[in-house]
N, C-alpha and C positions, 0 to 999 in steps of 0.2 A: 137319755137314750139317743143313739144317732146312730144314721144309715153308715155303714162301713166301705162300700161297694162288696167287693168278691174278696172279700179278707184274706179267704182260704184257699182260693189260687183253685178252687173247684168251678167255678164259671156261671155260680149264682150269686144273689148279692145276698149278705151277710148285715147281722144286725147286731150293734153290742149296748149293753145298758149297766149301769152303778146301781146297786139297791144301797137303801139307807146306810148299812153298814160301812160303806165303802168299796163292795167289793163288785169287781168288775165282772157279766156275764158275758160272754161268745154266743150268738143265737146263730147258727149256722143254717144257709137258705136253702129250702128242698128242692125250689123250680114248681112247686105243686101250689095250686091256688086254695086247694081246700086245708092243708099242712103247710101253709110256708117257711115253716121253721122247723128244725129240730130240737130235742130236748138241748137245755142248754149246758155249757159247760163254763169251768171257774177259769177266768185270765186271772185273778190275783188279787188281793189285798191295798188298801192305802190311797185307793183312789179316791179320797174323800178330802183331800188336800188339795184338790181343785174344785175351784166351783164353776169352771164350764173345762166342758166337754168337746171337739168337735171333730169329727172325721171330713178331711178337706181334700179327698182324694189323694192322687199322688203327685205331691210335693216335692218328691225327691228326684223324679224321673226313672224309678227303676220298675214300673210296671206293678206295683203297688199300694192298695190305698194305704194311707197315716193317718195316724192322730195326731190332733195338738190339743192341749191341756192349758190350762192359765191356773195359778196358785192365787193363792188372794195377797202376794204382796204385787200382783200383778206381772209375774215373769209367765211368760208364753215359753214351751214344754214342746218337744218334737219326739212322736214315739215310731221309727218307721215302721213300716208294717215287714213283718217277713215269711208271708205265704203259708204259713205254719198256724193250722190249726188249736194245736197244743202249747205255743208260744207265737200267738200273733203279731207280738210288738215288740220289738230292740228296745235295748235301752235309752233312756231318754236324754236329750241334747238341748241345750238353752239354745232360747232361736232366741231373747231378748228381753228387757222388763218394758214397763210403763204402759201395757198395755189393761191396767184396770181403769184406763180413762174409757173404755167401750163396754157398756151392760152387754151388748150381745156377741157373740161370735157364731157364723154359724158359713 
């Protein structure tokens, strides 16, 4: 699980998490303290081929928060974010390997 900031370009922050399966959820933020989320919806399949996770704001500069992913041969994974509810993240771009020399990314 990791904080996304405002994924959805709505002007709450946004929460996304991996269940066992792999599969990615979109927890999109109400602004409400007693509901702060809404029911979730599905980003996709396969994400289980990382084992970390980490949304690092925006990286890109375009006003977006991203994700970065690391695989287990240790290659670092750039998903940008693109405002889109229903597809919150591009496709992804190698930013580089060697980074399984760090247990944490966050």
């Amino acid at each position: 699980m990791t904080s996304a900031g405002d994924l959805t370009g709505d002007g709450k922050s946004d929460l996304v998490a991996r269940d066992s399966a792999g599969v990615l959820w979109l927890y999109r933020g109400t602004g409400s303290a007693s509901a702060p989320f809404a029911a979730r919806t599905r980003d996709g399949g396969g994400w289980n081929a990382y084992g970390s996770l980490t949304s690092a704001g925006d990286l890109t500069g375009d006003g977006r928060p991203d994700l970065v992913a690391r695989d287990s041969a240790g290659v670092l994974w750039l998903y940008r974010g693109t405002g889109s509810a229903s597809a919150p993240y591009a496709a992804r771009t190698k930013i580089g390997g060697g980074w399984n020399t760090y247990n944490v990314l966050s």
